[in-house]
VEXLUMLO-530033 format. One record per residue (C-alpha): residue in one letter; residue number from 1; chain; x, y, z. Coordinates in Angstrom, 3 decimals, decimal comma, padded with zeros to 6 digits. Layout:
BEGIN
['A'; NUM; 'A'; [X; Y; Z]];
...
This chain:
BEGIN
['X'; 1; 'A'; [-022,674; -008,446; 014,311]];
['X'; 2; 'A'; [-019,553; -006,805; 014,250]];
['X'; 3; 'A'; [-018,353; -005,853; 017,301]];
['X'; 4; 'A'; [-014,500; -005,511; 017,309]];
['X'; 5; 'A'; [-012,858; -005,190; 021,119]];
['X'; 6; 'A'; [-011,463; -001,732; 020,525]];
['X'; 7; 'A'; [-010,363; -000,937; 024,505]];
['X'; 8; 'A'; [-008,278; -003,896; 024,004]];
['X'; 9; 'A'; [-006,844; -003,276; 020,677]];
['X'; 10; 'A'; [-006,321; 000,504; 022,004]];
['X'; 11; 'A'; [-004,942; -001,001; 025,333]];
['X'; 12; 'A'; [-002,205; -003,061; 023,020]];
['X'; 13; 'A'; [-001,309; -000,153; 020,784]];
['X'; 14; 'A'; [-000,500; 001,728; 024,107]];
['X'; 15; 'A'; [001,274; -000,767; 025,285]];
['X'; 16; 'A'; [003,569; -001,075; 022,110]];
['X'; 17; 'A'; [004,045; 002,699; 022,508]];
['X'; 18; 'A'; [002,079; 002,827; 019,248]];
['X'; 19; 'A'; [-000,816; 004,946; 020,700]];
['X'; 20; 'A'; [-001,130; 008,560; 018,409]];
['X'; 21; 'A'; [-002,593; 011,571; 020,013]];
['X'; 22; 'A'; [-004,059; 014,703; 018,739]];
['X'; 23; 'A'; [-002,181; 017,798; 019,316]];
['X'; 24; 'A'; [-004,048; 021,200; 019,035]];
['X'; 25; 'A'; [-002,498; 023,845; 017,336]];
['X'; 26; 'A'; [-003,652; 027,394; 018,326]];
['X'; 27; 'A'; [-002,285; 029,203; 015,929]];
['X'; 28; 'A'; [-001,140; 029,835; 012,263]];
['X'; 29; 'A'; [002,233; 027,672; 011,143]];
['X'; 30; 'A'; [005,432; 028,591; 011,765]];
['X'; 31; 'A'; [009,017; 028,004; 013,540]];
['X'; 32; 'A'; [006,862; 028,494; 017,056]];
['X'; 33; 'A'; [003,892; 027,400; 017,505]];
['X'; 34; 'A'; [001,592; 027,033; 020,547]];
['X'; 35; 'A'; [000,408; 023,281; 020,936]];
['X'; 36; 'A'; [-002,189; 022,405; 023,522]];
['X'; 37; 'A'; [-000,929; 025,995; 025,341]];
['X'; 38; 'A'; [002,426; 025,459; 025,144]];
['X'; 39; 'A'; [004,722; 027,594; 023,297]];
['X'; 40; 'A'; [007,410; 025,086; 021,050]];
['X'; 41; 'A'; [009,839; 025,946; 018,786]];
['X'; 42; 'A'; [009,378; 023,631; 015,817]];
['X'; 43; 'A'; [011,331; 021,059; 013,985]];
['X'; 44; 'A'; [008,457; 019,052; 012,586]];
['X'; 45; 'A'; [006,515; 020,860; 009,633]];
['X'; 46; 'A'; [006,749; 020,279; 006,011]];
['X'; 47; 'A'; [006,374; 023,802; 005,334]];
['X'; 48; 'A'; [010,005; 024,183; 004,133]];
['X'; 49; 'A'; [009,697; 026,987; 002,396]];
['X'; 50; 'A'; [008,081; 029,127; 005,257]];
['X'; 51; 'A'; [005,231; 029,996; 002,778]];
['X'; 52; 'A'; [002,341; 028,620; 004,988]];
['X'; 53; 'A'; [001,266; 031,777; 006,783]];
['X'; 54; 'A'; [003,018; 034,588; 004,167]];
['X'; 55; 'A'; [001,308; 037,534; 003,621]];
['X'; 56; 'A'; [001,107; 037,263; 000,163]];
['X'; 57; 'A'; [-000,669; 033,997; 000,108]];
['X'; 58; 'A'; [-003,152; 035,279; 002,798]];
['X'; 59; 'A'; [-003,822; 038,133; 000,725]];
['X'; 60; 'A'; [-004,124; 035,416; -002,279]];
['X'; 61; 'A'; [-007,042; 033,252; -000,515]];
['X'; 62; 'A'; [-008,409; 036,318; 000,879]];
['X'; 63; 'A'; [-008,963; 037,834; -003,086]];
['X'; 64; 'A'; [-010,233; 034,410; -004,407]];
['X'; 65; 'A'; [-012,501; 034,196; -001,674]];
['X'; 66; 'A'; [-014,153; 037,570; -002,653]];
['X'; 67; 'A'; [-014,192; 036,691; -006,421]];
['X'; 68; 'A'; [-015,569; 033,307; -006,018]];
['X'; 69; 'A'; [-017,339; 032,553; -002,759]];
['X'; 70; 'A'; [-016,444; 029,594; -000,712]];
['X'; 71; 'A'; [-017,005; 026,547; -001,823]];
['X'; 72; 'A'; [-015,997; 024,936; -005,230]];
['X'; 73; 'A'; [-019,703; 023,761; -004,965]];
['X'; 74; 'A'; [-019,050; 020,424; -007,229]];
['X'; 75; 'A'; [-016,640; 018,152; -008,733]];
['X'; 76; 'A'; [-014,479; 019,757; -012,187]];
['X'; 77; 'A'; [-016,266; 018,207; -014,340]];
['X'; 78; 'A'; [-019,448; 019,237; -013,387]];
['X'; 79; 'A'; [-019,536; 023,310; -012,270]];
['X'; 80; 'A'; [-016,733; 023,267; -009,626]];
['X'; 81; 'A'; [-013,612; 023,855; -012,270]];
['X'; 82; 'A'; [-013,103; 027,692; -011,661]];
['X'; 83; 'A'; [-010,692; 030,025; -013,390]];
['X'; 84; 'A'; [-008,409; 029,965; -011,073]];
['X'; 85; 'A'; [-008,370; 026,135; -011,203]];
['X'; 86; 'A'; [-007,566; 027,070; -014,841]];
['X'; 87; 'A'; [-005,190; 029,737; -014,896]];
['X'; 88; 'A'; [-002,647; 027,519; -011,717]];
['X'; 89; 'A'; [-002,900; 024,493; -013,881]];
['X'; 90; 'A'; [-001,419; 026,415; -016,914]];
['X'; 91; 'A'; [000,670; 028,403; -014,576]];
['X'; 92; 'A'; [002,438; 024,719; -012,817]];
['X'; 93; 'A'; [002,661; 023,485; -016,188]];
['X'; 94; 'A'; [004,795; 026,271; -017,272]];
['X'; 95; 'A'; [007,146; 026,446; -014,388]];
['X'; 96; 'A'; [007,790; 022,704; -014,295]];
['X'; 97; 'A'; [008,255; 022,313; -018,182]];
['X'; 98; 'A'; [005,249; 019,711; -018,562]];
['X'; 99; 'A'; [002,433; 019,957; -021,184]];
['X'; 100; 'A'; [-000,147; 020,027; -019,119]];
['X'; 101; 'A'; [-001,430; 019,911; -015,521]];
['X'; 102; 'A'; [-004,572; 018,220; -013,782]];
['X'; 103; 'A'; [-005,157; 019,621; -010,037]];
['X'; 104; 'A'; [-006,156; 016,933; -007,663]];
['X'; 105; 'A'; [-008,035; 017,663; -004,296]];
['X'; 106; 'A'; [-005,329; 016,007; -001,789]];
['X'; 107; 'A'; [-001,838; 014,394; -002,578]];
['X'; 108; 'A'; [-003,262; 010,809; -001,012]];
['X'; 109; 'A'; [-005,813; 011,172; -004,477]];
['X'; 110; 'A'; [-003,701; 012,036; -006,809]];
['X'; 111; 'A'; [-001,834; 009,287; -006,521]];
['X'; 112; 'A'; [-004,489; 006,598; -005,752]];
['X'; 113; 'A'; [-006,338; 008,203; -008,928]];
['X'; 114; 'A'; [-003,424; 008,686; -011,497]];
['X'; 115; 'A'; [-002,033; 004,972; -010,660]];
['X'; 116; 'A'; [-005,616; 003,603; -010,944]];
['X'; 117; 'A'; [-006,688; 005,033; -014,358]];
['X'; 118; 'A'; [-003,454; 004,085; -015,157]];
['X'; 119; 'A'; [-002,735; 000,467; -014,734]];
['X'; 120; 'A'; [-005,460; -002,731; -013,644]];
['X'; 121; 'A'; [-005,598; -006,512; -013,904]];
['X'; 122; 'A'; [-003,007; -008,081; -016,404]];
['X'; 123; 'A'; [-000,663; -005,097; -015,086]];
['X'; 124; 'A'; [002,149; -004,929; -013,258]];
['X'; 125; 'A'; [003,561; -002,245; -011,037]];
['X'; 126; 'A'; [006,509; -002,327; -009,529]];
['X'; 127; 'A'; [007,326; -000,278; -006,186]];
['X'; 128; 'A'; [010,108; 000,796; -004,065]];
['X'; 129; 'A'; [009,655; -000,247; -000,077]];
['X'; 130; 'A'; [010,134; 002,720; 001,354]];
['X'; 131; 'A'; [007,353; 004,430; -000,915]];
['X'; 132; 'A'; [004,651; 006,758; 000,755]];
['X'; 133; 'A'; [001,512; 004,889; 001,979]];
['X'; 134; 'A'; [-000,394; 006,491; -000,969]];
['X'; 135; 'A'; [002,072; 005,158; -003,275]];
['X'; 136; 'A'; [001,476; 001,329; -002,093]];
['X'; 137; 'A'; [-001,936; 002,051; -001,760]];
['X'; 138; 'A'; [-002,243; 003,453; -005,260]];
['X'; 139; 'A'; [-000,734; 000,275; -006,592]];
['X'; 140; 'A'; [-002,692; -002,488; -004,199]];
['X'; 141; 'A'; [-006,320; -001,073; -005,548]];
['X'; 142; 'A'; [-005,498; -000,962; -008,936]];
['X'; 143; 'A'; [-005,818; -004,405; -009,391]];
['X'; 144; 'A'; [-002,007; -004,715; -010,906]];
['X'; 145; 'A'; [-000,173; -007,287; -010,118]];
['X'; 146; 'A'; [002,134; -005,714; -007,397]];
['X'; 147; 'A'; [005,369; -005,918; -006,399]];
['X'; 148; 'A'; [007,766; -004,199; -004,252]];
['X'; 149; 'A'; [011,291; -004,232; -004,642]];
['X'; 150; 'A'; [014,548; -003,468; -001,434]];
['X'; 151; 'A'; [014,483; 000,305; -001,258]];
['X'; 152; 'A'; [016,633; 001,445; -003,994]];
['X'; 153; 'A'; [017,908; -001,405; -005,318]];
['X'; 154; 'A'; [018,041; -000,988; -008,951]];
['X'; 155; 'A'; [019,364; -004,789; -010,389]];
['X'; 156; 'A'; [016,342; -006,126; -007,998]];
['X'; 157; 'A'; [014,330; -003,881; -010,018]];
['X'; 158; 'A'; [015,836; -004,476; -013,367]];
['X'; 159; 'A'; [015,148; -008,172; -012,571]];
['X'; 160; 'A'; [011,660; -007,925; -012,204]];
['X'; 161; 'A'; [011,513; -005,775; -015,380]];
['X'; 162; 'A'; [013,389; -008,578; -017,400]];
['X'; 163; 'A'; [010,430; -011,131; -016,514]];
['X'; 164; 'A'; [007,671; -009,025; -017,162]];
['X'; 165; 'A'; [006,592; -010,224; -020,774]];
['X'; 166; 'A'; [003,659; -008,303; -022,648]];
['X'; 167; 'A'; [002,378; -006,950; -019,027]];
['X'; 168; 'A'; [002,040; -002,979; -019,077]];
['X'; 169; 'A'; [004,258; -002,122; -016,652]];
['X'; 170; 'A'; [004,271; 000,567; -014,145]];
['X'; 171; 'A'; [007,639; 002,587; -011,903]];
['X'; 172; 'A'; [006,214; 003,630; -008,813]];
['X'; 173; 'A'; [008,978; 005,934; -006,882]];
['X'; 174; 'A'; [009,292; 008,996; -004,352]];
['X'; 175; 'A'; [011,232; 011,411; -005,474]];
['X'; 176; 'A'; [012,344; 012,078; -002,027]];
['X'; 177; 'A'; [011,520; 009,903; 000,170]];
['X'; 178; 'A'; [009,500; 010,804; 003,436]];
['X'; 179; 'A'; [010,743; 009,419; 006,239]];
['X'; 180; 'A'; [014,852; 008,866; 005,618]];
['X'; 181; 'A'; [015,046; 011,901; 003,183]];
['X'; 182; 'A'; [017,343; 010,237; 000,784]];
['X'; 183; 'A'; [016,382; 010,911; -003,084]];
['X'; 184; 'A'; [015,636; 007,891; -005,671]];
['X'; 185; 'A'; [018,034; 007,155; -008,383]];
['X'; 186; 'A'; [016,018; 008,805; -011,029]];
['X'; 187; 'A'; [018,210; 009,100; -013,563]];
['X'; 188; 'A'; [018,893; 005,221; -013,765]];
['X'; 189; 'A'; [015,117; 004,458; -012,856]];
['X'; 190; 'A'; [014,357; 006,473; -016,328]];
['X'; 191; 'A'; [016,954; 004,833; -018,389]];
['X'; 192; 'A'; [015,165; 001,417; -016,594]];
['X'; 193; 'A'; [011,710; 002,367; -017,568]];
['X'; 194; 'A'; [012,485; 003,182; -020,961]];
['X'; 195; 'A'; [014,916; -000,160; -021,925]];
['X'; 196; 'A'; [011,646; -002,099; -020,904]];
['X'; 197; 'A'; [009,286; 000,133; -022,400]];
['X'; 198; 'A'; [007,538; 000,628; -018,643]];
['X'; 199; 'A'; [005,770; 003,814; -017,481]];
['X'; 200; 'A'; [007,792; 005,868; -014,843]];
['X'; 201; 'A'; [005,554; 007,329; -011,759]];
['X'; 202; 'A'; [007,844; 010,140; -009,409]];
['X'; 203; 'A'; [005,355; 011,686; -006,677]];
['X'; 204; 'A'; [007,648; 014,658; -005,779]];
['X'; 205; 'A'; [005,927; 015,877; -002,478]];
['X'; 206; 'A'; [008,792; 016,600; -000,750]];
['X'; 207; 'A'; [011,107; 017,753; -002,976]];
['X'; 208; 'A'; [009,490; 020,588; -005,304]];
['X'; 209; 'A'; [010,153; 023,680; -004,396]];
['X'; 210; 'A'; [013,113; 022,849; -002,495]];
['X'; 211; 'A'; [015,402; 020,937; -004,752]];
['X'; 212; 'A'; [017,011; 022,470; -008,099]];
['X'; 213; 'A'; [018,302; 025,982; -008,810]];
['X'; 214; 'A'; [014,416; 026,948; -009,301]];
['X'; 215; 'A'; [013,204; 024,799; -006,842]];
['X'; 216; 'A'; [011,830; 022,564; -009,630]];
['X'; 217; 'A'; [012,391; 019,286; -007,328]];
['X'; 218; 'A'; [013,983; 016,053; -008,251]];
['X'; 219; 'A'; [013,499; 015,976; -011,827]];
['X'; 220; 'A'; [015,823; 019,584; -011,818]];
['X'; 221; 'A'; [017,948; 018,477; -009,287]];
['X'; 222; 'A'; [019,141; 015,183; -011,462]];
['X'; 223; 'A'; [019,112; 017,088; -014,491]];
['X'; 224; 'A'; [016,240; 015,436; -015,905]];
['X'; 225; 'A'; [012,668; 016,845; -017,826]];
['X'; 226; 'A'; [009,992; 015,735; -018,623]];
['X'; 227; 'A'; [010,781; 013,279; -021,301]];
['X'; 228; 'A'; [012,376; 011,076; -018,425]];
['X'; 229; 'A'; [009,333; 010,744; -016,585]];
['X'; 230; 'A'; [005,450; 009,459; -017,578]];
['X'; 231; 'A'; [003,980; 011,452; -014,915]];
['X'; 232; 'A'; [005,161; 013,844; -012,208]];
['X'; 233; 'A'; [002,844; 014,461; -009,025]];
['X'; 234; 'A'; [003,597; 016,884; -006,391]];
['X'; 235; 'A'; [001,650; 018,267; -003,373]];
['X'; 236; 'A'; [000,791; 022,207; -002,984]];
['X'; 237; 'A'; [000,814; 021,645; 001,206]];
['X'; 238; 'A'; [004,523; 021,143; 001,655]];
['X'; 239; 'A'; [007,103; 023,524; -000,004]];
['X'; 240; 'A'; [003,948; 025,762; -001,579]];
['X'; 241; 'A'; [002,343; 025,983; 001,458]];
['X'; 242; 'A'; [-001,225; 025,766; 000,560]];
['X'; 243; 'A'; [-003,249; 022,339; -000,020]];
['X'; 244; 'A'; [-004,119; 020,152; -002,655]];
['X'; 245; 'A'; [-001,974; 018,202; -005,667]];
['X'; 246; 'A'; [-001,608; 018,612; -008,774]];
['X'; 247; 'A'; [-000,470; 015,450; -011,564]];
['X'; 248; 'A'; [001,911; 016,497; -014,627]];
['X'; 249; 'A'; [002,131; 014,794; -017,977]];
['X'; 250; 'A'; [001,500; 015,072; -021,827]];
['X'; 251; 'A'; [-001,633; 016,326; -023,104]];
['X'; 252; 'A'; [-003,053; 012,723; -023,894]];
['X'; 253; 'A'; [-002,197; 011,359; -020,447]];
['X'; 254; 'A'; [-003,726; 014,127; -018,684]];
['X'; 255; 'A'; [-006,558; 014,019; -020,668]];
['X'; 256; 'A'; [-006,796; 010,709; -020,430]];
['X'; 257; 'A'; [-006,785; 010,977; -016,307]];
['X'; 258; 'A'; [-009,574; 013,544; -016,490]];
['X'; 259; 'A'; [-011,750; 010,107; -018,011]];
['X'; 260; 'A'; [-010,249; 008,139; -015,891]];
['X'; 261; 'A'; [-008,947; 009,213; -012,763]];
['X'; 262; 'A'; [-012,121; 008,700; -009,882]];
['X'; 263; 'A'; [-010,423; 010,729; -007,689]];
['X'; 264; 'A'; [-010,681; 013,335; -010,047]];
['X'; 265; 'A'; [-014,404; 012,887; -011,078]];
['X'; 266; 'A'; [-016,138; 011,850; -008,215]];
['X'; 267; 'A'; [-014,878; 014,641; -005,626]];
['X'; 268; 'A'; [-015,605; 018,438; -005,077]];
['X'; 269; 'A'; [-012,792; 020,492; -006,361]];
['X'; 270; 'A'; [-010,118; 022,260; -004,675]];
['X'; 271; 'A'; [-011,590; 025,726; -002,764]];
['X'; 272; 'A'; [-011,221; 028,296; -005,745]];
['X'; 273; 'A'; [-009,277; 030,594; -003,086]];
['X'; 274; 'A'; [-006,768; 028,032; -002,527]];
['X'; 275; 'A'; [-006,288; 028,105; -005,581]];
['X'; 276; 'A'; [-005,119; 031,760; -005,560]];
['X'; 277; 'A'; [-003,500; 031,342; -002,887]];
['X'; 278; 'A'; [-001,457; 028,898; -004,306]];
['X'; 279; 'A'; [-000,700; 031,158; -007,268]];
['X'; 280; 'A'; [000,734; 033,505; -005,607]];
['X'; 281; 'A'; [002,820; 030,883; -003,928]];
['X'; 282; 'A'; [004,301; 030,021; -007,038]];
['X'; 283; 'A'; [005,706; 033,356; -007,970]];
['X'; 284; 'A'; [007,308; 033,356; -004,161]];
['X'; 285; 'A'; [009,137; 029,834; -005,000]];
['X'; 286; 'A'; [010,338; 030,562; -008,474]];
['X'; 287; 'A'; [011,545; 034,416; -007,387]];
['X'; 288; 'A'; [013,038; 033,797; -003,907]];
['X'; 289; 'A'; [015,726; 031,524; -004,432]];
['X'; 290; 'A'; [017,168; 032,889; -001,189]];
['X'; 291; 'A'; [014,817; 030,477; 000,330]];
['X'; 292; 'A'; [016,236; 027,605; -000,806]];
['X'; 293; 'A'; [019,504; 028,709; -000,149]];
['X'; 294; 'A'; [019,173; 029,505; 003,429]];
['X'; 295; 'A'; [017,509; 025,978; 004,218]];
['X'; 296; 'A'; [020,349; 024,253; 002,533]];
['X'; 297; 'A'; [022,361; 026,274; 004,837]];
['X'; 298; 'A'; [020,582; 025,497; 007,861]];
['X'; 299; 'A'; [020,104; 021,361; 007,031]];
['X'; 300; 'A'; [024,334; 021,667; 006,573]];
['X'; 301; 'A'; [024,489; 023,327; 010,096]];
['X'; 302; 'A'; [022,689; 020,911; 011,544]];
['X'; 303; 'A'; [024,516; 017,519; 010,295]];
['X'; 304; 'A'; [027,890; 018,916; 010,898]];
['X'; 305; 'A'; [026,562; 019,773; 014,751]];
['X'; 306; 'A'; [024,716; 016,475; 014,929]];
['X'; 307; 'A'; [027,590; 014,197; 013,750]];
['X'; 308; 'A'; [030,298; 015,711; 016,059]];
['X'; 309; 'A'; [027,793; 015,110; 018,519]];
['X'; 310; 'A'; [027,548; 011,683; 017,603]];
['X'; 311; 'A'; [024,040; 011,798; 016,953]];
['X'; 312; 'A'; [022,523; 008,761; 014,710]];
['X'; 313; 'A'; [021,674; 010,456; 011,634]];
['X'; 314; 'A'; [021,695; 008,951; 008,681]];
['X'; 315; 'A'; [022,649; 010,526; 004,354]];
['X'; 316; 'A'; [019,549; 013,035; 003,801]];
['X'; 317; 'A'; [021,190; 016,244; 001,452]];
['X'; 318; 'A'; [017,090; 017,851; 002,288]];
['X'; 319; 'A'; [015,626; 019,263; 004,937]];
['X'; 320; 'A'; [014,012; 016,010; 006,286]];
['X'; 321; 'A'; [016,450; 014,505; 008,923]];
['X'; 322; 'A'; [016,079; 011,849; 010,745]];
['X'; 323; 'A'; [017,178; 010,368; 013,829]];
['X'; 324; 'A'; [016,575; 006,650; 013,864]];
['X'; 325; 'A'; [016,855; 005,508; 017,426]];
['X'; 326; 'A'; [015,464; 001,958; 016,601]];
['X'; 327; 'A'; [013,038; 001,556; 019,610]];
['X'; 328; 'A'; [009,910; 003,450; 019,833]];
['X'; 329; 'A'; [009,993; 003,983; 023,089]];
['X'; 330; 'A'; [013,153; 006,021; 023,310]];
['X'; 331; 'A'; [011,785; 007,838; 020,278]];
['X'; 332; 'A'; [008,881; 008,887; 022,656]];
['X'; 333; 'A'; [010,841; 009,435; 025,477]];
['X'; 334; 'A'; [013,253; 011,589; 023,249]];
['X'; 335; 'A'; [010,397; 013,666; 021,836]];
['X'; 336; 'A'; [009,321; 013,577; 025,788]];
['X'; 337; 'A'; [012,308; 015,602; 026,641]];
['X'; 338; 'A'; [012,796; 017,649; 023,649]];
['X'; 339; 'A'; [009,025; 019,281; 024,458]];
['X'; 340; 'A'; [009,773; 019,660; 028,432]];
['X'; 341; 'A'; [012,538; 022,115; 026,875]];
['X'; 342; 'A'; [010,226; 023,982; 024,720]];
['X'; 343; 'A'; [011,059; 021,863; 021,125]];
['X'; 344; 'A'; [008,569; 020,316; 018,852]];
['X'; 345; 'A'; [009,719; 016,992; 017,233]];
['X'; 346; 'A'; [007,417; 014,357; 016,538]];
['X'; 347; 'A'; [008,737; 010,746; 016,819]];
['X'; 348; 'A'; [007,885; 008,569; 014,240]];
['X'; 349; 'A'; [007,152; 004,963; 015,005]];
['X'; 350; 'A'; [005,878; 001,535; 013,451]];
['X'; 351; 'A'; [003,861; 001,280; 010,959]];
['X'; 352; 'A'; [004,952; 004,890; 009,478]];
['X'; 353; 'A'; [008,286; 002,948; 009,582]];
['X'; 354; 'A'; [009,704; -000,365; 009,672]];
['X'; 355; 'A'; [009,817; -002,407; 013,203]];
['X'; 356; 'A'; [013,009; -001,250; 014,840]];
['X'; 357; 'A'; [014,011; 001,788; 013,063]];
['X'; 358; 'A'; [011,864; 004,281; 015,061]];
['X'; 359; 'A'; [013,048; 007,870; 014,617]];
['X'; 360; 'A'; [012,998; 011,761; 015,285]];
['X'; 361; 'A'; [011,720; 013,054; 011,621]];
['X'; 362; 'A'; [013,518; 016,575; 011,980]];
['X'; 363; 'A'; [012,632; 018,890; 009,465]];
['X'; 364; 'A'; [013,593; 022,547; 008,528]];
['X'; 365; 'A'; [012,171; 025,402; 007,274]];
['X'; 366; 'A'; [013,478; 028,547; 005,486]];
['X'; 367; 'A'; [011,719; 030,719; 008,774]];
['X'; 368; 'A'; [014,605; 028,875; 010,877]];
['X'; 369; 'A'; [017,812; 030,813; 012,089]];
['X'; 370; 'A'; [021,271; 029,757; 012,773]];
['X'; 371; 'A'; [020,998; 030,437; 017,011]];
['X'; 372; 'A'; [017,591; 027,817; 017,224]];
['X'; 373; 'A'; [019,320; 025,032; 015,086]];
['X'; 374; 'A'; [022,199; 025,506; 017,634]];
['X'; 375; 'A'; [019,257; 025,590; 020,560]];
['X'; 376; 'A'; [017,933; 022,060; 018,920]];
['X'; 377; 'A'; [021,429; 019,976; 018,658]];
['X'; 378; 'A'; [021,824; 021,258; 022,640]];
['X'; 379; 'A'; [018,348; 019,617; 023,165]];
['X'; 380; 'A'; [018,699; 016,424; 021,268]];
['X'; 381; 'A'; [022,168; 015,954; 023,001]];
['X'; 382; 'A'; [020,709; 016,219; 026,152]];
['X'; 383; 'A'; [017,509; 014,089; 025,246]];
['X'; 384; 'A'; [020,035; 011,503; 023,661]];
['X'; 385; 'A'; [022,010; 011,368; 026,952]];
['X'; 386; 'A'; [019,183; 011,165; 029,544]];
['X'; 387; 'A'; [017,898; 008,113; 027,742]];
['X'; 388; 'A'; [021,239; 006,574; 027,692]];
['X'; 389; 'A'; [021,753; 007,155; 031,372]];
């Protein structure tokens, strides 16, 4: 019978300073929110943009709820694939220069489908270490053989393109990756690819919408399309600040995910009114390039304050920032100190991250101003002291 000790595996995980708690949110998101009671200013969202609680958006969901109910009430390829599913497909496709799009209910399916349907046994895929856990995931359950290679190291990876042979092969890469916020070598991981005639994967989650003159992500940024790349994924809860994900490619590929992908077919879609929602996110992110500009701004202002400071961070050009402190327990005892002075950071600690680089994942948003960055670099100097002390 299986009966697994879970007070002592709990009682272990606490002792590691592993243990994860719930916080409760009271309230919509934003640069304060009210956790558990408590009023914190935040440094710990992925809404980058500031988009998640805009009043165009609520007004968005709010219309798509009238026009189409609820609930999607099936899977796309049975009833549940709704105009507005439709129209935001055709509408992504457009602003990210891609033939076609194919909406996926969360970003942790999208990539577990599109990397299933498109590799298996007598594959290989190849991925960096520091990929998301849906990445690694994606490529374990295909049934490729898999292979990970030092984070960016591109002659590692080169060498384990050069003894391939006639195996499909498949590039598995962030964009920007979510815990250091560094950006892959793109550029060179194309030219890669396409000397070994290998598929290129780039799940852009945390770079579209804030990277590139039109927020177009990693692909603008490095000055590449969509000729570099086999397929593009990107997540609508981040920058867009909605839910869901969406995979880009040619028309076969897409259509060939839409037969293939089980992520796709054997889930309810997206909620129509997300959808909407999401729509009129778009038009926000391609029109309001003061956005971007402003968070730039803000992530500069914070690493110039942070390394006079002498804080440990560590080469991120995007709003994710980290502070490795190396032991999880100062991480906790950081965080600890930040929230006693009204600041929301969450530490991040094994196995989100490797053993001994535990870390404050800062993040900022477009809703931040100038004065609370300043209020933040006061805390984390005085959090940074006390657990020196």
């Amino acid at each position: 019978m299986f009966c697994p000790r879970f007070d002592d595996r709990l009682k272990k995980l606490q002792e590691q300073n592993l243990y994860r708690r719930l916080q409760v949110n009271e309230g919509p998101q934003g640069v304060v929110v009210r956790i558990n009671g408590q009023s914190l200013l935040s440094f710990c969202s992925n809404d980058y943009l500031g988009l998640a609680n805009h009043p165009a958006l609520v007004e968005g969901l709010k219309r798509g709820a009238e026009q189409y109910g609820v609930g999607s009430g099936s899977a796309h390829l049975i009833s549940g694939h709704c105009k507005a599913h439709h129209v935001l497909e055709e509408e992504l496709a457009d602003y990210l220069g891609f033939e076609r799009v194919l909406l996926f209910s969360t970003g942790y399916m999208a990539n577990i489908g599109v990397i299933s349907a498109l590799i298996g046994r007598g594959d290989r895929v190849f991925e960096d270490r520091l990929n998301h856990a849906s990445l690694l995931d994606g490529g374990l359950l295909s049934g490729a053989r898999f292979s990970r290679y030092p984070h960016v190291d591109l002659d590692a990876l080169s060498a384990s393109l050069q003894e391939m042979g006639e195996s499909t092969g498949l590039v598995v890469s962030d964009g920007v990756f979510s815990m250091d916020g560094d950006l892959a070598p793109l550029p060179a991981l194309s030219r890669l690819c396409k000397s070994s005639d290998s598929g290129l994967f780039v799940d852009d989650a945390h770079g579209l919408g804030v990277l590139g003159r039109y927020g177009r992500g990693s692909l603008e940024h490095h000055g590449l399309g969509s000729e570099d790349v086999t397929v593009l994924v990107g997540t609508l809860g981040k920058a867009f600040g909605t839910f869901g994900a969406f995979a880009a490619g040619s028309n076969p590929l897409i259509d060939y995910l839409v037969q293939k992908a089980r992520t796709y077919i054997y889930t309810t879609a997206m909620l129509p009114s997300i959808a909407e929602a999401t729509r009129a996110s778009l038009q926000i992110v391609r029109s309001e390039s003061w956005r971007r500009q402003k968070l730039e701004s803000l992530v500069q202002q914070f690493r110039k304050g942070a390394l006079e400071l002498g804080l440990p961070v560590i080469d991120s050009l995007t709003p994710i920032q980290p502070l490795v402190v190396g032991d999880s327990r100062q991480a906790m005892t950081m965080a600890t100190r930040l929230r006693e002075s009204g600041i929301l950071v969450t530490p991040i600690r094994p196995p989100t991250v490797a053993e001994g680089s535990a870390r404050l994942r800062i993040t900022f948003s477009a809703q931040h101003e100038a004065v609370q960055v300043e209020r933040l670099l006061e805390g984390l100097a005085d959090a940074i002291g006390e657990t020196r002390d």
